[in-house]
LUMLOVEX-84202 format. One record per residue (C-alpha): x, y, z; residue in three letters; residue number from 1. Coordinates in steps of 0.5 Angstrom, whole numbers. Layout:
<rs>
[[X,Y,Z],ALA,NUM]
...
</rs>
This chain:
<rs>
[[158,336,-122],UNK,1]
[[155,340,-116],UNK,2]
[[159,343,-110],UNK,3]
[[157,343,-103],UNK,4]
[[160,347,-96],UNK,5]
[[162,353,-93],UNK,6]
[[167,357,-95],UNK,7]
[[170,363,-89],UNK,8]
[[170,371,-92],UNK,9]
[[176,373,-96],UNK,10]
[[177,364,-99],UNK,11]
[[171,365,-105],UNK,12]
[[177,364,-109],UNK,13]
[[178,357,-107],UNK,14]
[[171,355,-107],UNK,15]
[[171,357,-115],UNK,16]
[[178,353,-116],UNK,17]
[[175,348,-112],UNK,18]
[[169,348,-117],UNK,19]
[[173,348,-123],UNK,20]
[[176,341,-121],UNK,21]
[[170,339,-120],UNK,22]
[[166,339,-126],UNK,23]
[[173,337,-129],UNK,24]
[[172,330,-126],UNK,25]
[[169,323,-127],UNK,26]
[[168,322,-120],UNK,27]
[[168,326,-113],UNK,28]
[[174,330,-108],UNK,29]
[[173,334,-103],UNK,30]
[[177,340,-99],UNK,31]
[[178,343,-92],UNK,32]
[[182,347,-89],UNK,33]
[[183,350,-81],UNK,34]
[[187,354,-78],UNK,35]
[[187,355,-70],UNK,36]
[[180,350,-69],UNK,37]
[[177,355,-74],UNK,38]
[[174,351,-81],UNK,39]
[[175,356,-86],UNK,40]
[[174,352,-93],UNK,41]
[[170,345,-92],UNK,42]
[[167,343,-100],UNK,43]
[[166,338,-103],UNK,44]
[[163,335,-109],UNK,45]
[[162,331,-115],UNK,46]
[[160,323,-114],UNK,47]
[[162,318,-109],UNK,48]
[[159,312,-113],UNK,49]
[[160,314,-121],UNK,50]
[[157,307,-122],UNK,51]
[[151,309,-119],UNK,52]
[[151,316,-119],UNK,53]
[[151,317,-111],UNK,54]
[[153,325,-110],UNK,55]
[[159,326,-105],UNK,56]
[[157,328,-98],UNK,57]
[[158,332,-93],UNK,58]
[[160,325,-89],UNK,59]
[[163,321,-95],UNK,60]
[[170,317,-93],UNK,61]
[[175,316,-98],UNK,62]
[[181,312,-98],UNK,63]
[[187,315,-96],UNK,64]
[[192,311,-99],UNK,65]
[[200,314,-97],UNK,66]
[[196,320,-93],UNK,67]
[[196,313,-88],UNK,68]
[[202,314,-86],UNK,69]
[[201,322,-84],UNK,70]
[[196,319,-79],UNK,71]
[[200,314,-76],UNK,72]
[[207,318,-76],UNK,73]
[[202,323,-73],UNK,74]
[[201,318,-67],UNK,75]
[[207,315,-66],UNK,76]
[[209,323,-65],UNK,77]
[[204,323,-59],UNK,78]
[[205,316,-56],UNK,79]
[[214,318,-56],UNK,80]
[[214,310,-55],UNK,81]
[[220,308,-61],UNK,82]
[[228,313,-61],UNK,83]
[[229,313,-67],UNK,84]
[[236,312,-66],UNK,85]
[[236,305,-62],UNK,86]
[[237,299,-66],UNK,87]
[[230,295,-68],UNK,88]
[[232,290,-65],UNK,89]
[[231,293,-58],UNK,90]
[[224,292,-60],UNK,91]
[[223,287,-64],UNK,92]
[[230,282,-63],UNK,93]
[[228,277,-68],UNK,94]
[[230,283,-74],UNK,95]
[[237,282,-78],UNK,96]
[[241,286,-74],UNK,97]
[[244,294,-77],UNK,98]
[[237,297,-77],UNK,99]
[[235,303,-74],UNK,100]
[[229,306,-72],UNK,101]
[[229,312,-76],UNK,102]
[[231,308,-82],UNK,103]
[[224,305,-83],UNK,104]
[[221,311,-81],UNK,105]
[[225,316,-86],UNK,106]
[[224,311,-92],UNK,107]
[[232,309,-92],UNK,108]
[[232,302,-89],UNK,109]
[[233,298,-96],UNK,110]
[[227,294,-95],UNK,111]
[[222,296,-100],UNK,112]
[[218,290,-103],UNK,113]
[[216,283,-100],UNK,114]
[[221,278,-102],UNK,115]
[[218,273,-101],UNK,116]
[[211,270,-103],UNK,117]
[[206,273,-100],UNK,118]
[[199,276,-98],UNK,119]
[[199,283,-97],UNK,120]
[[194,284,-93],UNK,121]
[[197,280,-88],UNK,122]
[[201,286,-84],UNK,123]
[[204,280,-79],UNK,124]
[[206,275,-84],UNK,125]
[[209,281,-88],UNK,126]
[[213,284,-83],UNK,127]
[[216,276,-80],UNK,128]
[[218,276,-87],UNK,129]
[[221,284,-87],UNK,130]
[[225,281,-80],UNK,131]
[[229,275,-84],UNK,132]
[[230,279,-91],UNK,133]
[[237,283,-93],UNK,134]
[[236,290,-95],UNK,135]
[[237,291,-102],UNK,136]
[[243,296,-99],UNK,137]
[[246,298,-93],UNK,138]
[[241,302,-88],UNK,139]
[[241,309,-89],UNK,140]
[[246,310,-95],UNK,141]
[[239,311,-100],UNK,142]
[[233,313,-99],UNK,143]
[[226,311,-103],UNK,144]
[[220,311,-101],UNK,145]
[[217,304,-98],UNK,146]
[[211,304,-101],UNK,147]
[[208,298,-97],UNK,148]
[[213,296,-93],UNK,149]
[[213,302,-88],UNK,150]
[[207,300,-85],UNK,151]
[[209,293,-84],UNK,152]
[[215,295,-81],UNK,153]
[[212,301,-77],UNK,154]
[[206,297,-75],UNK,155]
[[210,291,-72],UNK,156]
[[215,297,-68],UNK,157]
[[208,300,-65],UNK,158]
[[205,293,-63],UNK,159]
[[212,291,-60],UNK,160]
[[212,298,-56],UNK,161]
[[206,299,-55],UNK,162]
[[201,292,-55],UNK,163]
[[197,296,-60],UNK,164]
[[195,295,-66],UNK,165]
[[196,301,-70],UNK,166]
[[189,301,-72],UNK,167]
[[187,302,-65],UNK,168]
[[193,306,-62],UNK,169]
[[190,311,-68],UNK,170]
[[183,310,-65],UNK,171]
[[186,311,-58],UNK,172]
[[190,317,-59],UNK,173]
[[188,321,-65],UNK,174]
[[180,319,-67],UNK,175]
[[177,319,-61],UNK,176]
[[178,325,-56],UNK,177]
[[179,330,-62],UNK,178]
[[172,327,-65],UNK,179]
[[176,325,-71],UNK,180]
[[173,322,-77],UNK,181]
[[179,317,-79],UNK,182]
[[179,309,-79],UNK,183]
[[185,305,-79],UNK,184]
[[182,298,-80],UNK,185]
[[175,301,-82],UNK,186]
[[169,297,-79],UNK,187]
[[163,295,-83],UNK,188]
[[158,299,-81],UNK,189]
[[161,305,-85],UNK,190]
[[162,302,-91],UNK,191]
[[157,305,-94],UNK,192]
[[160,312,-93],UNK,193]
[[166,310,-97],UNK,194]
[[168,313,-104],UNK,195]
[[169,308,-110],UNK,196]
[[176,308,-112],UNK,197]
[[176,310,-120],UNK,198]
[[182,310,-124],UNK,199]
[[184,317,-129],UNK,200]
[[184,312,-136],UNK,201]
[[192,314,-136],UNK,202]
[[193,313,-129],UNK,203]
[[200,311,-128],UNK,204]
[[204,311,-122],UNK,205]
[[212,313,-120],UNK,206]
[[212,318,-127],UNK,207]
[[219,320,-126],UNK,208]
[[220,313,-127],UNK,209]
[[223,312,-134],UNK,210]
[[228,306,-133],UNK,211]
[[225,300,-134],UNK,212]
[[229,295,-129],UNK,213]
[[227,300,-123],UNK,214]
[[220,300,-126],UNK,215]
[[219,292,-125],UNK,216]
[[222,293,-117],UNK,217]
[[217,298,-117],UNK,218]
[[211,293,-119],UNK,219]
[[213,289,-114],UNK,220]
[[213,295,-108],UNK,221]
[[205,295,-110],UNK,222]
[[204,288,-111],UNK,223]
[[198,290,-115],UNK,224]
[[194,294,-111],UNK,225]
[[193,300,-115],UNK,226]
[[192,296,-121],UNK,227]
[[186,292,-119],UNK,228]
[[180,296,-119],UNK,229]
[[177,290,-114],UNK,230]
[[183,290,-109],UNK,231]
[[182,298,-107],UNK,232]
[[175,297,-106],UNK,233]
[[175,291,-102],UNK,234]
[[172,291,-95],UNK,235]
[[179,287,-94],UNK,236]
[[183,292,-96],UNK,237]
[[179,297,-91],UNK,238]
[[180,293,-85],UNK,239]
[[186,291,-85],UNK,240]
[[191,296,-82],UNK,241]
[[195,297,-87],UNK,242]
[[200,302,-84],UNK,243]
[[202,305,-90],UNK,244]
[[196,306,-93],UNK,245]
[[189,303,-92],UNK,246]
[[185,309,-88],UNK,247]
[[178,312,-89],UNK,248]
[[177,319,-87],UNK,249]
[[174,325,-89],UNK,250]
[[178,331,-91],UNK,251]
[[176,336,-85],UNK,252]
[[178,331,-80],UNK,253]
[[185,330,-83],UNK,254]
[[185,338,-84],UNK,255]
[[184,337,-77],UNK,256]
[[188,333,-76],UNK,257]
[[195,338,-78],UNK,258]
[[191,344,-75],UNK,259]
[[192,339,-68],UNK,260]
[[200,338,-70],UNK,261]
[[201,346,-72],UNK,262]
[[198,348,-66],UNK,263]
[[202,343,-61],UNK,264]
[[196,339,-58],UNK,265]
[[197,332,-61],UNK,266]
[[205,332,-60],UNK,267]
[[210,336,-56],UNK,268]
[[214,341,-59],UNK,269]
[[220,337,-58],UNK,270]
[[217,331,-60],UNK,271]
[[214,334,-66],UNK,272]
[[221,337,-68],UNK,273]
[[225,331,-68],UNK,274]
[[219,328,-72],UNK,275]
[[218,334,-78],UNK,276]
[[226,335,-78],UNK,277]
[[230,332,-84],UNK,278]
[[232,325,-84],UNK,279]
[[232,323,-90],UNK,280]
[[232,328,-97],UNK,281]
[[234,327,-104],UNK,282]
[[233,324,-111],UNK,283]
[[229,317,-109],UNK,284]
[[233,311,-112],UNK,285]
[[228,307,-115],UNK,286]
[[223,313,-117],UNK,287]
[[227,318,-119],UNK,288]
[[223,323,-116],UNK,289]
[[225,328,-111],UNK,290]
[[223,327,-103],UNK,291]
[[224,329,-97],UNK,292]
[[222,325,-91],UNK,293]
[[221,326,-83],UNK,294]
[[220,321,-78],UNK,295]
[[214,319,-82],UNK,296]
[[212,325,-86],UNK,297]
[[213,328,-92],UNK,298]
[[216,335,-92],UNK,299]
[[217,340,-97],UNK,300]
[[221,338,-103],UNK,301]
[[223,341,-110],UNK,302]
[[217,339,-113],UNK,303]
[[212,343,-109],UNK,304]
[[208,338,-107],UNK,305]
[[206,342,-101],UNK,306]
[[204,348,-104],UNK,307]
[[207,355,-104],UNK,308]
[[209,355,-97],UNK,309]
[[216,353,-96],UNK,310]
[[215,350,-88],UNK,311]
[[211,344,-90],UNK,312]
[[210,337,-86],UNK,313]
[[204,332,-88],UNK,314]
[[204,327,-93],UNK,315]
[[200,325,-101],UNK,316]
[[196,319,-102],UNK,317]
[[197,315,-109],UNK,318]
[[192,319,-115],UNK,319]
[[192,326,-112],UNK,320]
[[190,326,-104],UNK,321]
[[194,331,-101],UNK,322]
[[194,332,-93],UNK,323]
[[200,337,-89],UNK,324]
[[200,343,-85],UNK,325]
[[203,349,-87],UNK,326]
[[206,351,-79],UNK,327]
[[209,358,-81],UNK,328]
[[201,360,-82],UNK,329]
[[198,356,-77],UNK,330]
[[193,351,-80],UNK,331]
[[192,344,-84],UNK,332]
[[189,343,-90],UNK,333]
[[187,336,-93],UNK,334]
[[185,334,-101],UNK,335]
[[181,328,-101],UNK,336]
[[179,325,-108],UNK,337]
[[176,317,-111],UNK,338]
[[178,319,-118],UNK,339]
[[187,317,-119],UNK,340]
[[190,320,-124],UNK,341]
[[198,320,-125],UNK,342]
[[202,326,-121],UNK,343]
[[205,328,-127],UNK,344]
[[198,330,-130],UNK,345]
[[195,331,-124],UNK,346]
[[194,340,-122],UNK,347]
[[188,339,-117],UNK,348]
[[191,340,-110],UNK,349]
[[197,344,-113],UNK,350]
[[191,350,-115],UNK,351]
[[188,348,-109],UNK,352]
[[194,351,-104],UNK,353]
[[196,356,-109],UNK,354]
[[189,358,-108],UNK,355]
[[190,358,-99],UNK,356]
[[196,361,-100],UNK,357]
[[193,367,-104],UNK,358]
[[187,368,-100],UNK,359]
[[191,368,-93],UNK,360]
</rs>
């Protein structure tokens, strides 16, 4: 599996990790880091196609997943629209009453699956339904991750605020006046720079999971997406604006992208400091994992999700994407990846950071 990029002096340790994960793949990632506007690694490798054995290139799209979620807390920190202690019903009246802002944003609202039949893909209709459900429990008592259901809700409180679509508030805010490769309801044009989604043949989801009861609420959280190869390679899926996880971007945009967030160009220190704050943290109630939320962004946890460095805001993809900041040292970082395999098998991204850790 051949390597591409750059690499500034004193990273070589991390292009040879970078290497070594490649040629272990089936398929193809790539990785970036800046600090202060400075491209210090930008590698990638492998295929963006294993069907059709087409090489990862410089400008190759991958599907985000969950790092969605970073991309859009990224611009409500920008825009400052929601207060996340008001009641949704500010926003958006017809919602059952007793929520807050912050407990869609930090994954405390007890809403984490559509109830009700529905078409994932249909991103009103899911939050019209989302406004009539009763939580699963009292707002703010537990936290578990909204794996869908955050981008339904989050989505529906920026058209409300903003008039916006998410999508277009990413394009409006974020994209287009820092030359951002990111698309949130990517257009066909582009198609053909995106990455094919393949799955580890152990690839599973939610692997702190063992009891069976919350496995099957878990199955309804993904209502199938991560099972169908079809589904996640659809160009429906990609133009849905799907809040909580159906970007496209390429990995130096999204190193970028943090590195603009570190440095206090996208959102004000205040915004950014509410925003990377600790709203929510503990053993996750369905997945039994550990988790650590801000308004919108993952934080650094007891796991090290986000490497060696213990101030850490960003957010993790399904099958291995990892995409953060590490403020303390002044830069972003962003692991992209079409091959998903399970957390608990899964070391690519852990290396790669440990590896920027020790060359820092």
């Amino acid at each position: 599996m051949r390597t591409d990029g750059t690499i500034a002096p004193g990273f070589e340790g991390v292009r040879d990790v970078f290497a070594e994960v490649v040629a272990n793949g089936h398929a193809g990632a790539a990785f970036s880091v800046v600090r202060h506007g400075e491209v210090l690694v930008d590698l990638w490798g492998g295929l963006a196609d294993p069907r059709r054995d087409e090489p990862w290139r410089e400008d190759t799209l991958c599907v985000l997943f969950s790092g969605t979620k970073g991309i859009v807390a990224a611009a409500l920190a920008a825009l400052g629209v929601l207060d996340p202690e008001s009641e949704l019903r500010r926003y958006w009246p017809e919602f059952t009453p007793g929520m807050r802002v912050h407990h869609a944003l930090a994954h405390t609202a007890g809403l984490p699956y559509v109830d009700a039949e529905h078409d994932l893909l249909d991103v009103s209709g899911c939050a019209e339904l989302l406004a009539k459900q009763d939580p699963l429990w009292t707002p703010g008592t537990r936290v578990a991750y909204h794996a869908l259901t955050y981008g339904y809700l989050v989505g529906e409180l920026l058209r409300r605020a903003t008039g916006q679509s998410a999508g277009e508030l990413v394009a409006e805010v974020l994209a287009r006046p820092h030359g951002l490769d990111l698309h949130l309801g990517t257009p066909a044009h582009l198609d053909e720079r995106v990455a094919r989604l393949v799955r580890a043949p152990d690839y599973r989801i939610s692997t702190f999971l063992d009891d069976p009861q919350r496995r099957r609420i878990v199955e309804r959280m993904y209502a199938g997406l991560l099972d169908s190869d079809e589904l996640m390679n659809s160009p429906a899926y990609r133009r849905a604006e799907l809040a909580a996880g159906s970007a496209t971007g390429t990995a130096r945009s999204m190193a970028t992208l943090y590195d603009l967030l570190a440095a206090g160009l996208l959102a004000s220190p205040e915004a950014l400091a509410a925003a990377t704050r600790t709203w929510s943290e503990g053993t996750d109630a369905i997945n039994d994992r550990p988790v650590h939320f801000g308004l919108g962004f993952e934080l650094a946890d007891p796991i090290g999700t986000y490497g060696p460095a213990t101030v850490a805001f960003g957010h993790s993809g399904a099958g291995g994407g990892r995409h953060g900041a590490w403020p303390d040292a002044g830069l972003g970082f962003s692991f992209v990846t079409n091959e998903l395999r399970a957390e608990n098998s899964d070391g690519r991204a852990d290396r790669l950071l440990a590896a920027v850790h020790d060359a820092l």
